[in-house]
Jmol script that loads the backbone (N, CA, C; Angstrom):
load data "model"
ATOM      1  N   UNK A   1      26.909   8.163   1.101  1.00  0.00           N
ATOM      2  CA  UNK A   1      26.321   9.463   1.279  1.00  0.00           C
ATOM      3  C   UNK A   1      27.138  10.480   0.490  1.00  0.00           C
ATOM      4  N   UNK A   2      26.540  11.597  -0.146  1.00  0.00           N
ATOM      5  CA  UNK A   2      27.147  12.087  -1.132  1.00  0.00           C
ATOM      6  C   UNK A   2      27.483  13.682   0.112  1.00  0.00           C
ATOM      7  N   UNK A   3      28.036  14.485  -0.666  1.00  0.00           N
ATOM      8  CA  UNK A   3      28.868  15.488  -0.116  1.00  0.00           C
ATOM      9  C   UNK A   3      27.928  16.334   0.943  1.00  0.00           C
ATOM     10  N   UNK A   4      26.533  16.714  -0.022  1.00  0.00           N
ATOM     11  CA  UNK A   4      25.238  17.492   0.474  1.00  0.00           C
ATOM     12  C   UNK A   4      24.406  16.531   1.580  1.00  0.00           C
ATOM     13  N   UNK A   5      25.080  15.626   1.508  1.00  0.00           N
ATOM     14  CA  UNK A   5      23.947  15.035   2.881  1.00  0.00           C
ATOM     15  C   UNK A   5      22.693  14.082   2.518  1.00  0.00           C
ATOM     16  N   UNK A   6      22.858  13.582   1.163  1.00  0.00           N
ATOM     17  CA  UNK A   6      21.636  13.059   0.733  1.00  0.00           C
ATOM     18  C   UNK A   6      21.936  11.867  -0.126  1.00  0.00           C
ATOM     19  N   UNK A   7      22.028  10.961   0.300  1.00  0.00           N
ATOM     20  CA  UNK A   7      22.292   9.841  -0.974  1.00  0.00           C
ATOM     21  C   UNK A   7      21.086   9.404  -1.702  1.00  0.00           C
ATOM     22  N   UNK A   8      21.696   9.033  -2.855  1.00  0.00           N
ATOM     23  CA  UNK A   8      20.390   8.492  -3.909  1.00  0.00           C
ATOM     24  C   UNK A   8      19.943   7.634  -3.600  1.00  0.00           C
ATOM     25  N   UNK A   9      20.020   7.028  -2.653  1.00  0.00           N
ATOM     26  CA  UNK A   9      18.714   5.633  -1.809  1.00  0.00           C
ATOM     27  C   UNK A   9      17.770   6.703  -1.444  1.00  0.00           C
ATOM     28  N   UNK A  10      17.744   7.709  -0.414  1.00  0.00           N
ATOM     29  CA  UNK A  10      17.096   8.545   0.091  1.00  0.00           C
ATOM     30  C   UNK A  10      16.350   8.907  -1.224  1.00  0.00           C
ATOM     31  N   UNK A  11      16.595   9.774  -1.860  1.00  0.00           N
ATOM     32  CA  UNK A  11      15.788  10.254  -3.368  1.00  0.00           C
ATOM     33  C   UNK A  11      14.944   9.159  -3.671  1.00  0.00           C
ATOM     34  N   UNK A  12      15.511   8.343  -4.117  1.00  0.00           N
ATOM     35  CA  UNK A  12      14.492   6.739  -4.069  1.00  0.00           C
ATOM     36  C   UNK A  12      13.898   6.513  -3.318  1.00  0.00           C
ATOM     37  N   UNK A  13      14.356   6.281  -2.325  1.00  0.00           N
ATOM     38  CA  UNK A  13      12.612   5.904  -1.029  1.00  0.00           C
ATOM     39  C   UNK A  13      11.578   6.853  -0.728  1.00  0.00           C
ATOM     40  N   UNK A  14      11.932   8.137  -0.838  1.00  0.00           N
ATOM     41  CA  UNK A  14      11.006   9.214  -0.710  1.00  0.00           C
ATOM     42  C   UNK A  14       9.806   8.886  -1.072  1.00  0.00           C
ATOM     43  N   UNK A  15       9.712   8.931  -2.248  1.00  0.00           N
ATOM     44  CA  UNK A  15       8.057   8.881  -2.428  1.00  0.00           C
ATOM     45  C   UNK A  15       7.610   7.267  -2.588  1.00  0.00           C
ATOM     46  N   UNK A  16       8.424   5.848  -2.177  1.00  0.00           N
ATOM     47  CA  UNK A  16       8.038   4.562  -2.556  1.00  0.00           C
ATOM     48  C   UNK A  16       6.785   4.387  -2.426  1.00  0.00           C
ATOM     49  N   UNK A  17       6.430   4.794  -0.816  1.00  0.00           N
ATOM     50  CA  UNK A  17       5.887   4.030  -0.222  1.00  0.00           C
ATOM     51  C   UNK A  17       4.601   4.504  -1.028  1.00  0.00           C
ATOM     52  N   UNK A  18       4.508   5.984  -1.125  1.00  0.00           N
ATOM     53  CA  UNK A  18       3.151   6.620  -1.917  1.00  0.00           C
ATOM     54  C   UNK A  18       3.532   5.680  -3.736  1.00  0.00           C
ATOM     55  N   UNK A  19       4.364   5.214  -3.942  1.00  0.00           N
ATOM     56  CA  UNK A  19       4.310   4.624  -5.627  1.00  0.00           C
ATOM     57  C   UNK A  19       3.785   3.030  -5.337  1.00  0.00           C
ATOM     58  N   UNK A  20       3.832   2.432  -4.099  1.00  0.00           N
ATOM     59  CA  UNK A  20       2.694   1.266  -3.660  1.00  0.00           C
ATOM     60  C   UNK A  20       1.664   1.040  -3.345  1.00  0.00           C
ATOM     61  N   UNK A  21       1.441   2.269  -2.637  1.00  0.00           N
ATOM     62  CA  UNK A  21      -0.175   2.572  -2.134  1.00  0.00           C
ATOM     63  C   UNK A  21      -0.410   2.539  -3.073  1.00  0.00           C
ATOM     64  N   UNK A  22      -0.277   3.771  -4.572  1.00  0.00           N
ATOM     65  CA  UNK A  22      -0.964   3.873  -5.702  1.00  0.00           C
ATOM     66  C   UNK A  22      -0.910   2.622  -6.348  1.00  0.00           C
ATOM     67  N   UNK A  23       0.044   1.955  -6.704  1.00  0.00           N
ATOM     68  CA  UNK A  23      -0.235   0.898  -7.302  1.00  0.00           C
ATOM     69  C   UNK A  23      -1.473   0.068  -6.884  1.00  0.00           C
ATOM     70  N   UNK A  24      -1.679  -0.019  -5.378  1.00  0.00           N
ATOM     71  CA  UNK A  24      -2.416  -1.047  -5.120  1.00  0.00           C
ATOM     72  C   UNK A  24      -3.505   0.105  -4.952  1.00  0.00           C
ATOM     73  N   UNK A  25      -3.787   0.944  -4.824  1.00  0.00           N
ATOM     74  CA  UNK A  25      -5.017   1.722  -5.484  1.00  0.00           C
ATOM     75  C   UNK A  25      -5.632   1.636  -6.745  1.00  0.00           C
ATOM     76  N   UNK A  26      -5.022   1.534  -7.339  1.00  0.00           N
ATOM     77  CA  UNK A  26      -5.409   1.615  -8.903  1.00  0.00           C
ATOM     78  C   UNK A  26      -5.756   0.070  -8.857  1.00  0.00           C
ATOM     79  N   UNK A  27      -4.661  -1.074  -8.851  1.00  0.00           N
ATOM     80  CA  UNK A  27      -4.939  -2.642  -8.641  1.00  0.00           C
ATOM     81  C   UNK A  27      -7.204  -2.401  -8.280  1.00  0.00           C
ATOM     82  N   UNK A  28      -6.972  -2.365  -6.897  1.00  0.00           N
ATOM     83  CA  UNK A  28      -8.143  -2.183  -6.423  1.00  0.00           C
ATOM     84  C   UNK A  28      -9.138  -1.557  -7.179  1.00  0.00           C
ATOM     85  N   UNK A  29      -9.419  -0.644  -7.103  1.00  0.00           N
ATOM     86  CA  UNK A  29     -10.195  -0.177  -8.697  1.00  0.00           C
ATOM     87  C   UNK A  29     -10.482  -0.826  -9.509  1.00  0.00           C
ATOM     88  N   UNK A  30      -9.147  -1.165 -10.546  1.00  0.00           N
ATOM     89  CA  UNK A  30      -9.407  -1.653 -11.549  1.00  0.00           C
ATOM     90  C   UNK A  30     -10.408  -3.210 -11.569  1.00  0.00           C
ATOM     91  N   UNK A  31      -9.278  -4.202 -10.478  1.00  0.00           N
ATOM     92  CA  UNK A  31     -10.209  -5.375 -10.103  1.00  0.00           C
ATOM     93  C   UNK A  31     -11.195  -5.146  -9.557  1.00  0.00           C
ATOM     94  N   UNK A  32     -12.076  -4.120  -9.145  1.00  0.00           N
ATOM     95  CA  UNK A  32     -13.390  -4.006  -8.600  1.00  0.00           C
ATOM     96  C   UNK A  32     -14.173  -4.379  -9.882  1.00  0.00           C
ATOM     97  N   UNK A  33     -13.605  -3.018 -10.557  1.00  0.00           N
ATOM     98  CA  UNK A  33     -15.074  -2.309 -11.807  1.00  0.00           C
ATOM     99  C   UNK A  33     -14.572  -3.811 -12.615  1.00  0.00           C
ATOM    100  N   UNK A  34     -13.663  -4.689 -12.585  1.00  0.00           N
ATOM    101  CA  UNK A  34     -13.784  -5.471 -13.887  1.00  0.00           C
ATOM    102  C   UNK A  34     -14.347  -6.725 -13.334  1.00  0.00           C
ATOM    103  N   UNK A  35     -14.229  -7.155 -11.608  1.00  0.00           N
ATOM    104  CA  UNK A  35     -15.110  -8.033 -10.881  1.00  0.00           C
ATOM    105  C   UNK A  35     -16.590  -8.039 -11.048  1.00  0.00           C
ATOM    106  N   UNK A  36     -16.999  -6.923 -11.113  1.00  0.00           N
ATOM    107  CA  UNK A  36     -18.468  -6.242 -11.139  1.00  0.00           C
ATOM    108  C   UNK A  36     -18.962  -6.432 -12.714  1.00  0.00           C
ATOM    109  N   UNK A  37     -18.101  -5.901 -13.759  1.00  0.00           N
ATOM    110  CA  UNK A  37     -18.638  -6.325 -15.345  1.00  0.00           C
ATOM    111  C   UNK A  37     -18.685  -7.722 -15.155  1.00  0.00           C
ATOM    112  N   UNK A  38     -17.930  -8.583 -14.504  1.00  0.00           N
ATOM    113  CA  UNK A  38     -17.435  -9.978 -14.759  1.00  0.00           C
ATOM    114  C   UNK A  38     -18.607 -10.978 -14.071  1.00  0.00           C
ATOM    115  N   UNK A  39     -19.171 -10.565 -12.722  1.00  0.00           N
ATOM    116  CA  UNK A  39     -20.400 -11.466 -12.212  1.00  0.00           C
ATOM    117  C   UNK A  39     -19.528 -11.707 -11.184  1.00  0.00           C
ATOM    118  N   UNK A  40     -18.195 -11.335 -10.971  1.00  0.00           N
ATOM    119  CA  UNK A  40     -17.133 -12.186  -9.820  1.00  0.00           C
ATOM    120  C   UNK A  40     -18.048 -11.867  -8.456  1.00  0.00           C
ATOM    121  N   UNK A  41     -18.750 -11.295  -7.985  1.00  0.00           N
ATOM    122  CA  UNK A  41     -18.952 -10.751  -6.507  1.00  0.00           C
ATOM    123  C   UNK A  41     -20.484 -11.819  -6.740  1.00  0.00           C
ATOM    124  N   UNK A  42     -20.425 -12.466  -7.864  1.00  0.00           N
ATOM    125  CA  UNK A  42     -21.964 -13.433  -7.445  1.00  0.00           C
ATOM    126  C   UNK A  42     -20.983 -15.106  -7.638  1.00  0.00           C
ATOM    127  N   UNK A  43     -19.945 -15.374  -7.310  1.00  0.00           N
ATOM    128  CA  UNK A  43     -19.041 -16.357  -7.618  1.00  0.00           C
ATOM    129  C   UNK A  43     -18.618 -16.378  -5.965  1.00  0.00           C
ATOM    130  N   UNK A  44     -19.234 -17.926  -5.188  1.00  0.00           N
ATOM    131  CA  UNK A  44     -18.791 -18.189  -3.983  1.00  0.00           C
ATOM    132  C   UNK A  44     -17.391 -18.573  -3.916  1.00  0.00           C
ATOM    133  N   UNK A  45     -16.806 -17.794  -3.023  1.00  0.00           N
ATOM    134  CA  UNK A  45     -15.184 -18.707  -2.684  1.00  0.00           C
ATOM    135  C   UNK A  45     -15.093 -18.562  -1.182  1.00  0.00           C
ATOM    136  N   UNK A  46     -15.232 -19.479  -0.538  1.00  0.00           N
ATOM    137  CA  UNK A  46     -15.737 -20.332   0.414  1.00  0.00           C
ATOM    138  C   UNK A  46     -16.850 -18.950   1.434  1.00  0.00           C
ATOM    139  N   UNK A  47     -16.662 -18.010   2.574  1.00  0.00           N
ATOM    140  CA  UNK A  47     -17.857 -17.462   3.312  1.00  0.00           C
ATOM    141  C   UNK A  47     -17.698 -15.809   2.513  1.00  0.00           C
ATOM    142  N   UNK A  48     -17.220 -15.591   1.423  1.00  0.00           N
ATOM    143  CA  UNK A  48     -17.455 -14.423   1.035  1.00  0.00           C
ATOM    144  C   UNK A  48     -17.458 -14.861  -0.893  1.00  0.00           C
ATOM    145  N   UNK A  49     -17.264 -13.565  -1.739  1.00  0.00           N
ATOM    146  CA  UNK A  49     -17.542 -13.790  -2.718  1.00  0.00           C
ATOM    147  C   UNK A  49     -16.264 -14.152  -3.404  1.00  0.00           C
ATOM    148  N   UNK A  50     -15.831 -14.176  -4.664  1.00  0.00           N
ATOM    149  CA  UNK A  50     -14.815 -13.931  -5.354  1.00  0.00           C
ATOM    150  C   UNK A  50     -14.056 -12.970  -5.514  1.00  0.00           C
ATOM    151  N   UNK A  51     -14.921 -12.090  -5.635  1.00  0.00           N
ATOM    152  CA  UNK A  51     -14.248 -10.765  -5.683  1.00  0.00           C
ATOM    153  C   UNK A  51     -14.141  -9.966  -4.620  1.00  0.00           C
ATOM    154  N   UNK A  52     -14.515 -10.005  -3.570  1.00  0.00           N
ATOM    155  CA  UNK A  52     -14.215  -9.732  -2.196  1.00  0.00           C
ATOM    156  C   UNK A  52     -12.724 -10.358  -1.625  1.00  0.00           C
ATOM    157  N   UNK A  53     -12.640 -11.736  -1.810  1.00  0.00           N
ATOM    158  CA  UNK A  53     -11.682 -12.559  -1.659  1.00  0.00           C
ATOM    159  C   UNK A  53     -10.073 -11.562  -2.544  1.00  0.00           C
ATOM    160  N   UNK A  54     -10.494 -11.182  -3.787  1.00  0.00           N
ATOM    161  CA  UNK A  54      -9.414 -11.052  -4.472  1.00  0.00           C
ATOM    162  C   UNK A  54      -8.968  -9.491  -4.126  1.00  0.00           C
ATOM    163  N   UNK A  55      -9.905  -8.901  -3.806  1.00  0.00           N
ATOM    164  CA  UNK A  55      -9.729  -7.193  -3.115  1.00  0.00           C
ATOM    165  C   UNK A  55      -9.302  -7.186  -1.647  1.00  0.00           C
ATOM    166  N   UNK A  56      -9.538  -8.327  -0.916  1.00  0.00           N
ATOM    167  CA  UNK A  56      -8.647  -8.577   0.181  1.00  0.00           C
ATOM    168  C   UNK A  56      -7.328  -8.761   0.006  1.00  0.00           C
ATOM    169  N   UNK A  57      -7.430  -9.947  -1.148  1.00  0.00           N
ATOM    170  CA  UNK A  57      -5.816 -10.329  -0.930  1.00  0.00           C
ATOM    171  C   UNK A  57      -5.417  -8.999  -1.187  1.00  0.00           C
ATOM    172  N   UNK A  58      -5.274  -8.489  -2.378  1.00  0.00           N
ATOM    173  CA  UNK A  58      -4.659  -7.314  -3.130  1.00  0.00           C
ATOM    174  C   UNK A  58      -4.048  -6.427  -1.823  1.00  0.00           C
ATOM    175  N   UNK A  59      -4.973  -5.857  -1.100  1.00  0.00           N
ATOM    176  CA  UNK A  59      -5.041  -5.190  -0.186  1.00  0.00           C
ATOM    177  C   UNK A  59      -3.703  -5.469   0.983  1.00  0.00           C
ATOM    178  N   UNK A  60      -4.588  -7.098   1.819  1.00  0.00           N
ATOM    179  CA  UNK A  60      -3.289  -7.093   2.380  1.00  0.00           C
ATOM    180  C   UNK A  60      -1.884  -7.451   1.981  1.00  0.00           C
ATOM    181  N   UNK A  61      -2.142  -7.748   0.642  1.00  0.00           N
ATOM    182  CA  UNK A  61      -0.631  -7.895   0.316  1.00  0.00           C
ATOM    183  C   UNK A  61       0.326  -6.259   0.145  1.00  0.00           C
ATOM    184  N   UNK A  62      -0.317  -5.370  -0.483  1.00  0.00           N
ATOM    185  CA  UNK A  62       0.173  -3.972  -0.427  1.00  0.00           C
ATOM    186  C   UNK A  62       0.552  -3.638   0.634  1.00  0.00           C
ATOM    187  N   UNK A  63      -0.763  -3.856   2.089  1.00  0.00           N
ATOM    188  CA  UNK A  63       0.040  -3.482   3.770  1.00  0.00           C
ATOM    189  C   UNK A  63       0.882  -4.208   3.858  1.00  0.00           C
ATOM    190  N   UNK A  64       1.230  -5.273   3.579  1.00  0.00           N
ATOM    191  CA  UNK A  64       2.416  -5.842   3.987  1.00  0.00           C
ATOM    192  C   UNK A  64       3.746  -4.941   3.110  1.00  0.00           C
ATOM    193  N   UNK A  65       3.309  -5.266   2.203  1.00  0.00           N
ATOM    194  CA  UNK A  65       4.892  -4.726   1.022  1.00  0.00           C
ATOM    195  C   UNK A  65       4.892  -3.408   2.500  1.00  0.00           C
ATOM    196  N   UNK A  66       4.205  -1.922   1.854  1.00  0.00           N
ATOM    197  CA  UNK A  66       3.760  -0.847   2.400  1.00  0.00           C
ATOM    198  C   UNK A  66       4.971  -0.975   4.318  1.00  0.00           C
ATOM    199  N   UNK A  67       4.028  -1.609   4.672  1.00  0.00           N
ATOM    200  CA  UNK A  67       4.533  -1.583   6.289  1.00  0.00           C
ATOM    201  C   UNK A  67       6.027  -2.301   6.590  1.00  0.00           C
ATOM    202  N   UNK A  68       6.546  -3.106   5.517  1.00  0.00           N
ATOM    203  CA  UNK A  68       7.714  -3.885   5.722  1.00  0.00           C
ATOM    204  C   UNK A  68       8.757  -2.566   5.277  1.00  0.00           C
ATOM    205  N   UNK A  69       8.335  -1.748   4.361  1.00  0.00           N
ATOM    206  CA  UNK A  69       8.990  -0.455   3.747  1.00  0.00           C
ATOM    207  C   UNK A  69       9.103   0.337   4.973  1.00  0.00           C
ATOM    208  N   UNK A  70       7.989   0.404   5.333  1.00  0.00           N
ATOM    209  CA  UNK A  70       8.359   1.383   6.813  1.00  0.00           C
ATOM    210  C   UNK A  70       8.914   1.235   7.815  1.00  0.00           C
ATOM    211  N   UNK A  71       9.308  -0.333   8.067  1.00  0.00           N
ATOM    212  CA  UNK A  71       9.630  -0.381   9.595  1.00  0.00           C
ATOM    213  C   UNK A  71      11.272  -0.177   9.528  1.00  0.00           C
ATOM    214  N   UNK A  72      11.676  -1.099   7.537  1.00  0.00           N
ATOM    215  CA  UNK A  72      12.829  -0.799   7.138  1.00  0.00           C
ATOM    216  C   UNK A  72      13.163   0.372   6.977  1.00  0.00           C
ATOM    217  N   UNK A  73      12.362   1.507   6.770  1.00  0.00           N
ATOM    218  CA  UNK A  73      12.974   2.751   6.825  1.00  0.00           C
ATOM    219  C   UNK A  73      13.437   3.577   7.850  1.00  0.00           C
ATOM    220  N   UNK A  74      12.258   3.096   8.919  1.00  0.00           N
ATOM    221  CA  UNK A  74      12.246   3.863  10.397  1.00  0.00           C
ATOM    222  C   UNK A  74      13.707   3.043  11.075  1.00  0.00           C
ATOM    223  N   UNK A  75      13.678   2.051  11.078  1.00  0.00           N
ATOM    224  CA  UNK A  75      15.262   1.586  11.517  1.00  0.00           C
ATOM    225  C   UNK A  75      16.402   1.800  10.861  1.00  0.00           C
ATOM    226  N   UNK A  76      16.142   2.031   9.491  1.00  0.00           N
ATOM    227  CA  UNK A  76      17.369   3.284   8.581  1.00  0.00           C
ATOM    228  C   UNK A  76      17.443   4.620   9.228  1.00  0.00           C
ATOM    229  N   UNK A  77      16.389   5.242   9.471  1.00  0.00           N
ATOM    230  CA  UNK A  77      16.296   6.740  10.224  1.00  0.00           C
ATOM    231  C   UNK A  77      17.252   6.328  11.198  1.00  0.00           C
ATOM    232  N   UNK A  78      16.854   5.567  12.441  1.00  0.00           N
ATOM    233  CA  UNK A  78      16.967   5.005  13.677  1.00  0.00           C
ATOM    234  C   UNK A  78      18.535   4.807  13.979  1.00  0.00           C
ATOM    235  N   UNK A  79      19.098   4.138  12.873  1.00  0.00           N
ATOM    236  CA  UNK A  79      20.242   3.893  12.865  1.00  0.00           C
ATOM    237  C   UNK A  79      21.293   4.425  12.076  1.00  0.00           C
ATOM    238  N   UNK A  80      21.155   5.089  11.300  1.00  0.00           N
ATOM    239  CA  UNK A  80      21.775   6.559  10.509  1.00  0.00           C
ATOM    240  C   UNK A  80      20.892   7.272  10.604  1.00  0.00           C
ATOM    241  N   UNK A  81      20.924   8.665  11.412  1.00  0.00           N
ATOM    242  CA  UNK A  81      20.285  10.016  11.806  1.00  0.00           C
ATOM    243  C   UNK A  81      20.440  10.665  10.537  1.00  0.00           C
ATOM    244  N   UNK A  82      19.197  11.134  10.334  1.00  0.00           N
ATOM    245  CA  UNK A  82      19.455  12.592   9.022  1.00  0.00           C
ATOM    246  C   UNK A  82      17.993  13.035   8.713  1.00  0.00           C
ATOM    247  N   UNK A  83      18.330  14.091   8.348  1.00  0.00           N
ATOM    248  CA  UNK A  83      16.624  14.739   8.061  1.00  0.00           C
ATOM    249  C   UNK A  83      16.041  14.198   7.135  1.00  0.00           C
ATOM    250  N   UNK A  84      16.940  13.727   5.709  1.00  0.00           N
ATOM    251  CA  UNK A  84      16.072  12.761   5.065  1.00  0.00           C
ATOM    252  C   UNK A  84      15.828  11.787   5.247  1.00  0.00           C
ATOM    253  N   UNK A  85      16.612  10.865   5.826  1.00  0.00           N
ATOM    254  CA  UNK A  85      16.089   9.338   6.302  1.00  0.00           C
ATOM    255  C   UNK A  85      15.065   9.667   7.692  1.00  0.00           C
ATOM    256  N   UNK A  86      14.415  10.729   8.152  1.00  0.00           N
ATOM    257  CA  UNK A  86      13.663  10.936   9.209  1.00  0.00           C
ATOM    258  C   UNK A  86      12.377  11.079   7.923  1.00  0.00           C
ATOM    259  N   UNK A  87      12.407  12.093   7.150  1.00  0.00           N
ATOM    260  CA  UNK A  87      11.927  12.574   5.698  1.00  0.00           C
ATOM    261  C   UNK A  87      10.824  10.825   5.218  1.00  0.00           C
ATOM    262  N   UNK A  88      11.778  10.374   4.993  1.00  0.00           N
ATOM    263  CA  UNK A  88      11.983   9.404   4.341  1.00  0.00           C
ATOM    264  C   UNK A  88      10.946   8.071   5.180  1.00  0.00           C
ATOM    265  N   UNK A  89      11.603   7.781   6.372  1.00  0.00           N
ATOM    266  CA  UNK A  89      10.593   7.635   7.298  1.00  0.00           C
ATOM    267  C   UNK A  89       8.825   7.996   7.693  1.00  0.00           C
ATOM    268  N   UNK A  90       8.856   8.931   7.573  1.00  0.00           N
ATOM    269  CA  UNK A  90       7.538  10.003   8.091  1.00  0.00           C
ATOM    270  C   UNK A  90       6.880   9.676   6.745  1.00  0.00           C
ATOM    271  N   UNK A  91       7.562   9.594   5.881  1.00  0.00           N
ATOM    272  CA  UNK A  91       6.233  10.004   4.145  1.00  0.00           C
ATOM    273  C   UNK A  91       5.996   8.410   4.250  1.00  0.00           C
ATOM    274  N   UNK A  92       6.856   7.529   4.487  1.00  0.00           N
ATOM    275  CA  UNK A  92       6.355   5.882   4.104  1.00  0.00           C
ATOM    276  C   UNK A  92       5.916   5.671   5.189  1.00  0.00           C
ATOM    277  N   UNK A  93       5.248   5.849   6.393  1.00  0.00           N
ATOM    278  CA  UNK A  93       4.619   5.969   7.805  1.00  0.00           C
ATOM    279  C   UNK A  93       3.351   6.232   7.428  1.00  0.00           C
ATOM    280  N   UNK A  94       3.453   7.095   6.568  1.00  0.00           N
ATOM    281  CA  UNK A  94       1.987   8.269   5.917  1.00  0.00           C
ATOM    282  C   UNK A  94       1.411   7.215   4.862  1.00  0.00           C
ATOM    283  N   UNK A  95       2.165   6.495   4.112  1.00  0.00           N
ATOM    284  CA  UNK A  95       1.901   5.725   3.207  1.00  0.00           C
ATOM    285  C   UNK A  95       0.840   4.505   3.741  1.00  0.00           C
ATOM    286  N   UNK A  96       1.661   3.986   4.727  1.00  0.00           N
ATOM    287  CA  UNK A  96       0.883   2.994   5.613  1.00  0.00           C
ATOM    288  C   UNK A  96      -0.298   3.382   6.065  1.00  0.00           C
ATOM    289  N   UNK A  97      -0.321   4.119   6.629  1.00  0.00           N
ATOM    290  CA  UNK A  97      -1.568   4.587   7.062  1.00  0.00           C
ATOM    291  C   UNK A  97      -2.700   5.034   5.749  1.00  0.00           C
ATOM    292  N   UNK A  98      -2.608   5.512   4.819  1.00  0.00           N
ATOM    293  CA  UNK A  98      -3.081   6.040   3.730  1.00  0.00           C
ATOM    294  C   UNK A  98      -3.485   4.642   2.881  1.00  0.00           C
ATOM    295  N   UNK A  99      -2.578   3.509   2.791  1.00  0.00           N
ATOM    296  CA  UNK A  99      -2.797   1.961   2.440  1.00  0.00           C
ATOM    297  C   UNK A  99      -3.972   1.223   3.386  1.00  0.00           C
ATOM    298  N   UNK A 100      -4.085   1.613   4.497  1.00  0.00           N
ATOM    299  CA  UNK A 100      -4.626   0.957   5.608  1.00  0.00           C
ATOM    300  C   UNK A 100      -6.313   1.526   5.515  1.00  0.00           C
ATOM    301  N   UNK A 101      -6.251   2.671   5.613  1.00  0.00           N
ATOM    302  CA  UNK A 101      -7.178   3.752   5.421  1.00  0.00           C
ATOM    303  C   UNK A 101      -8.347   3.719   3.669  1.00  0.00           C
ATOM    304  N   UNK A 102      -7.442   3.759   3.082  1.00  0.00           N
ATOM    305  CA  UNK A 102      -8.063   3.580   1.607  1.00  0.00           C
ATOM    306  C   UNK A 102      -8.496   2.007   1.141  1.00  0.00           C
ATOM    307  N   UNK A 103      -8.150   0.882   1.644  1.00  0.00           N
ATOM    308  CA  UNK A 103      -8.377  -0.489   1.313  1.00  0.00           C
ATOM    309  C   UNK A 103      -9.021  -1.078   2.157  1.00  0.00           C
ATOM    310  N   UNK A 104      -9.475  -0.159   3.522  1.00  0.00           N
ATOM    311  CA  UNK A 104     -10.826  -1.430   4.419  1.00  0.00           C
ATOM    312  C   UNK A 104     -11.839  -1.161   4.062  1.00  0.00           C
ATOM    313  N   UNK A 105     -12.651  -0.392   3.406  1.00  0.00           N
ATOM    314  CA  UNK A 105     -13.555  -0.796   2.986  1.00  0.00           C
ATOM    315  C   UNK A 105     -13.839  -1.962   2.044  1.00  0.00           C
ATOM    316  N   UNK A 106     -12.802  -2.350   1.293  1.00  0.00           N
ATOM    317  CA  UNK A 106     -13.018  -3.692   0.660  1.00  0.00           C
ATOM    318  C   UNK A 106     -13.979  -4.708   1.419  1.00  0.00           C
ATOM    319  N   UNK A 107     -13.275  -4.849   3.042  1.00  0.00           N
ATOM    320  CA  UNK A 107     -13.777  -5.722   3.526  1.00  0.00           C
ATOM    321  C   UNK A 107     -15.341  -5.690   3.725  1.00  0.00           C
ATOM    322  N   UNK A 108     -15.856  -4.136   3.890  1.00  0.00           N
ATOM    323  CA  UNK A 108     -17.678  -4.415   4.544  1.00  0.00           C
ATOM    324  C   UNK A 108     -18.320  -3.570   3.684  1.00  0.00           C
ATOM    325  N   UNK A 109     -17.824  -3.107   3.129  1.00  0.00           N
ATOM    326  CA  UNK A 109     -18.840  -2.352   1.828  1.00  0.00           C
ATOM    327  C   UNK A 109     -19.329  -3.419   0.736  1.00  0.00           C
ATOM    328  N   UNK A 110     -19.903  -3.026  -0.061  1.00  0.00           N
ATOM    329  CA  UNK A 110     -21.150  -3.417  -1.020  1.00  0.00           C
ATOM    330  C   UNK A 110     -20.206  -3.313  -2.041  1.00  0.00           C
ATOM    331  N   UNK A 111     -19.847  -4.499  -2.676  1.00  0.00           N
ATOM    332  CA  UNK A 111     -18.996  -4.714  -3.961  1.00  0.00           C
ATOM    333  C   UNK A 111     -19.835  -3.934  -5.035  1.00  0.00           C
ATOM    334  N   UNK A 112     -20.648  -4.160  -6.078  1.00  0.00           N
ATOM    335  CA  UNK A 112     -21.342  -3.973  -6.787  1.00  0.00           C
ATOM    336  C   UNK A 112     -22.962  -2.900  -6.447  1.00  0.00           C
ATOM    337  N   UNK A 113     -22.807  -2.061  -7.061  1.00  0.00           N
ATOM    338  CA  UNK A 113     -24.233  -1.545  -7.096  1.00  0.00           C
ATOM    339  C   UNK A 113     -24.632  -1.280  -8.506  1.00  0.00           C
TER     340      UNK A 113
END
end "model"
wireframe off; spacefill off
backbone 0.3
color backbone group
């Protein structure tokens, strides 16, 4: 911890959790619109399509990264007190939820129109 109360882990985790969501936002996207040029959502892989299958995984693999970030952060808060590791906590909390929130529709919406 540096003199001001803030170490450069803190600066770093701040915004992670929002630099994973986006990643796997954009991921999502991108593998949609290129599933959809591609025919993938008319390609069976076993009770859903291909590309349903691959916007799942994507998905829950991000909540996982996403929520493993948070629980590690909230027990960093938890166990060294400070406004940024509380900071720090709360924005990758927000992340999760914002990951969780933005990627279920994969599951019951209409791949392709």
């Amino acid at each position: 911890m540096t003199r001001q109360g803030t170490a450069p882990l803190d600066l770093v985790l701040l915004p992670m959790g929002y630099v994973v969501w986006s990643i796997a936002f954009v991921a999502l996207y991108g593998v949609q619109g290129l599933g959809c040029a591609n025919g993938w959502h008319e390609v069976a892989a076993g009770p859903a399509s291909l590309l349903r299958v691959l916007l799942i995984a994507i998905w829950l693999v991000s909540l996982a990264v996403v929520a493993a970030l948070a629980a590690w952060t909230l027990r960093r808060a938890m166990r060294e007190p400070g406004m940024m590791r509380r900071a720090v906590a709360a924005t990758t909390a927000t992340a999760a939820v914002a990951a969780l929130w933005t990627g279920a529709p994969t599951v019951a919406l209409a791949l392709c129109n």
